[in-house]
C-alpha positions in Angstrom: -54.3 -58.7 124.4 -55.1 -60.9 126.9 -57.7 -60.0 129.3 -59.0 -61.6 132.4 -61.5 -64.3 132.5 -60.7 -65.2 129.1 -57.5 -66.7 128.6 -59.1 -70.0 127.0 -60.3 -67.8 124.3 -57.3 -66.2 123.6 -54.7 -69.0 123.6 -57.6 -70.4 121.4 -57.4 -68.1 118.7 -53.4 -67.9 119.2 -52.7 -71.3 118.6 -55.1 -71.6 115.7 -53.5 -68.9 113.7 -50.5 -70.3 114.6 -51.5 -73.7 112.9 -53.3 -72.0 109.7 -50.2 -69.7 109.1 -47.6 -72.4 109.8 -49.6 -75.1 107.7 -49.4 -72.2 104.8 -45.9 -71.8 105.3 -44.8 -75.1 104.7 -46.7 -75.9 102.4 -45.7 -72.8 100.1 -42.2 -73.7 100.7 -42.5 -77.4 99.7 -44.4 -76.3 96.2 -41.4 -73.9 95.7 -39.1 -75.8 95.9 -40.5 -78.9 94.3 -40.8 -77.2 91.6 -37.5 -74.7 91.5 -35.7 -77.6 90.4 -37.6 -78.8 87.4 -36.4 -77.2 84.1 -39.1 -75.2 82.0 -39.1 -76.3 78.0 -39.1 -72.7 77.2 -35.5 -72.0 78.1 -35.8 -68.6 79.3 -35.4 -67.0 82.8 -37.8 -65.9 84.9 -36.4 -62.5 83.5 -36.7 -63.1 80.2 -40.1 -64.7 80.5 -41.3 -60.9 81.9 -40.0 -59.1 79.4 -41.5 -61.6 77.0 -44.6 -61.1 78.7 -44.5 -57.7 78.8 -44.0 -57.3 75.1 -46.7 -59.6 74.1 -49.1 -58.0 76.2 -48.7 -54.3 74.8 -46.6 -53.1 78.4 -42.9 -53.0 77.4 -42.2 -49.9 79.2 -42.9 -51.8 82.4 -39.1 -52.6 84.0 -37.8 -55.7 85.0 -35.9 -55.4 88.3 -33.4 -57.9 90.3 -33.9 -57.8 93.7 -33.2 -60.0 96.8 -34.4 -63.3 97.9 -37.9 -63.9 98.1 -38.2 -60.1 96.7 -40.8 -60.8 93.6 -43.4 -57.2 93.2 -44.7 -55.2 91.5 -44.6 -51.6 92.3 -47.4 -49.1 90.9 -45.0 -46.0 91.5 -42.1 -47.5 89.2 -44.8 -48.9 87.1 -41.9 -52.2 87.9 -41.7 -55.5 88.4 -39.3 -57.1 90.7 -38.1 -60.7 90.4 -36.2 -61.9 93.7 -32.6 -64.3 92.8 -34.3 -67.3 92.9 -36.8 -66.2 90.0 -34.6 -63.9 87.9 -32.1 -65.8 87.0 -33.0 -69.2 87.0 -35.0 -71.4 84.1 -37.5 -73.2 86.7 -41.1 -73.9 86.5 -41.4 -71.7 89.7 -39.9 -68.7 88.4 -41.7 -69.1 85.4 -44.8 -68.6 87.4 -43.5 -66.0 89.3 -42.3 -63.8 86.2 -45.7 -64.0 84.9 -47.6 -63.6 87.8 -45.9 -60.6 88.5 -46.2 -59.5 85.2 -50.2 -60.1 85.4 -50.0 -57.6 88.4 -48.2 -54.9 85.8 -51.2 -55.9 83.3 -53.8 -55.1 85.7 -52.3 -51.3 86.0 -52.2 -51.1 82.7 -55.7 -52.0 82.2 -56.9 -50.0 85.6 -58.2 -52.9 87.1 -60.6 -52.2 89.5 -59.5 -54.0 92.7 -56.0 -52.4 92.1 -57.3 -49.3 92.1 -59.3 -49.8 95.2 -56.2 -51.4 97.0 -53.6 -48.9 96.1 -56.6 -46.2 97.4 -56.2 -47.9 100.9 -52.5 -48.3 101.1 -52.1 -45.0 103.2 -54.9 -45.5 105.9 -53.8 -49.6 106.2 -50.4 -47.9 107.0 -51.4 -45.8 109.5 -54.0 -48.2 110.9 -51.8 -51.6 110.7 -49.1 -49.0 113.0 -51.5 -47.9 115.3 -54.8 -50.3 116.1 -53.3 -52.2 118.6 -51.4 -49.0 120.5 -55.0 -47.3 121.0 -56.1 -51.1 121.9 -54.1 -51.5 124.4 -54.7 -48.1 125.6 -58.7 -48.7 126.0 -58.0 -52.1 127.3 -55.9 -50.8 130.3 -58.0 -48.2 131.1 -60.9 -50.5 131.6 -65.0 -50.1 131.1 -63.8 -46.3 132.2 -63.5 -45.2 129.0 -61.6 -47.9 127.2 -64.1 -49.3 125.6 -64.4 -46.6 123.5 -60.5 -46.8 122.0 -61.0 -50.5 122.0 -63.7 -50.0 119.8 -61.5 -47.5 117.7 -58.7 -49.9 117.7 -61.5 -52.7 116.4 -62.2 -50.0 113.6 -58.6 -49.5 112.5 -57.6 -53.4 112.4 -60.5 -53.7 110.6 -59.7 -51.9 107.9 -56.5 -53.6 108.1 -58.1 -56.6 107.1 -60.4 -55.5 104.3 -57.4 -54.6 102.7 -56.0 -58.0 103.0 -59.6 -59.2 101.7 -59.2 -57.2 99.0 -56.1 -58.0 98.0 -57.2 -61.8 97.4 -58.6 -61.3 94.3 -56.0 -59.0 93.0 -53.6 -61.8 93.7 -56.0 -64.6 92.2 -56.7 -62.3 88.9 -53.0 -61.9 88.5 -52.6 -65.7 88.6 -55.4 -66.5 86.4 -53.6 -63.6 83.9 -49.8 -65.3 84.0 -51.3 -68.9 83.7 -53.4 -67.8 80.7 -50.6 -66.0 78.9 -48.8 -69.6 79.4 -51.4 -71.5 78.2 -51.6 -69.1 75.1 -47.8 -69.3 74.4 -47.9 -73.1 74.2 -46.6 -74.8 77.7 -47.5 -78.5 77.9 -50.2 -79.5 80.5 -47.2 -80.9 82.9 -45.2 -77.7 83.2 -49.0 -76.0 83.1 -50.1 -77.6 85.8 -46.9 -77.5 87.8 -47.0 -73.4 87.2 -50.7 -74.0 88.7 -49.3 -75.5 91.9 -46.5 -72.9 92.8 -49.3 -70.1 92.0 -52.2 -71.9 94.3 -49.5 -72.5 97.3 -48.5 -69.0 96.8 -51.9 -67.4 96.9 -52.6 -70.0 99.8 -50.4 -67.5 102.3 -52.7 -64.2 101.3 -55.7 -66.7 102.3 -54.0 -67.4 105.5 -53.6 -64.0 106.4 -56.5 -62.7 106.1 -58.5 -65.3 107.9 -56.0 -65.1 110.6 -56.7 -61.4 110.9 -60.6 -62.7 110.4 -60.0 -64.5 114.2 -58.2 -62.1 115.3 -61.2 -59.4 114.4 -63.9 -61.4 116.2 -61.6 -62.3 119.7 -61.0 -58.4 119.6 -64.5 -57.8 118.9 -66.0 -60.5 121.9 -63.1 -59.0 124.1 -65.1 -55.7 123.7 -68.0 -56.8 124.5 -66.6 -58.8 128.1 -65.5 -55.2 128.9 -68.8 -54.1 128.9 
């Protein structure tokens, strides 16, 4: 999307997002890691820790699933968690956190949390939008102030509902931290392993905040692209 007289802008806004999503990365992948190798006290997989979760919390019916690497969900339509290899079947600190986080995402279905509801109620129009904003972008774009303008500004529209999905799926993420690291705190785990459950949960929610300000940059060099075309 790069457009004449404002290259400075654009490789601007590229290399910050580069720098805010990269920064993320590595960071969540050093917190993951750090703690992946220290040992919880409660002696259960990340597995077990779910289903332990899921008992004490009144949603046994939810099922646990093993799935790839890096593959932790939850999925509304299975009413299903998912715990990726590295949290399934190991007895870290990090898939502690991730068992429980995952399982405070099942909780929040349970319960018809509100921000769930609104997020699952956008999945199919992000879908088609996040497919199509930047085809009908382009489009306006090469056709100039002759009419492109308008798809540009149909394009801005669609990614723009892209991103309040992203926005709205911060505090689904946060509440379904704040959920797993209460159940922890309730079920006894010392203020070390506590806190080190903290950490993996704040670097993980870290890469939702990333995105969605990235796609916050991205909205406004869209938006002052519009206006050059004027």
């Amino acid at each position: 999307m790069i457009i004449a007289g404002d290259m400075g802008l654009y490789f601007g806004v590229m290399i910050l997002t580069l720098i805010i999503g990269g920064g993320a990365q590595l960071y969540v992948t050093s917190q993951l890691r750090k703690y992946s190798h220290v040992p919880s006290s409660y002696g259960v997989t990340g597995a077990e820790m779910a289903r332990r979760m899921s008992v004490d919390k009144g949603i046994s019916h939810v099922g646990i699933l093993r799935g790839g690497p890096n593959q932790d969900f939850f999925d509304p339509r299975s009413n299903s968690v998912t715990l990726g290899t590295e949290a399934y079947g190991q007895y870290s600190i990090t898939a502690i956190a991730t068992a429980v986080h995952e399982m405070g995402h099942a909780s929040q279905y349970a319960e018809g949390y509100a921000f769930m509801k609104f997020r699952s109620a956008l999945v199919p129009v992000v879908n088609f939008c996040s497919n199509a904003w930047m085809i009908i972008f382009m489009l306006g774009l090469l056709m100039g102030a002759a009419g492109g303008t308008t798809l540009m500004k149909v394009g801005i529209i669609m990614f723009a509902a892209v991103l309040l999905f992203q926005l709205v799926t911060l505090p689904v993420e946060f509440d379904a931290s704040r959920r797993g690291l209460a159940y922890l705190q309730a079920t006894g785990m010392n203020q070390a392993e506590l806190s080190g459950a903290y950490s993996v949960l704040r670097a993980c929610a870290l890469t939702y905040v990333a995105a969605a300000l990235t796609a916050l940059l991205q909205l406004l060099y869209m938006v002052l692209s519009t206006r050059s075309e004027d």
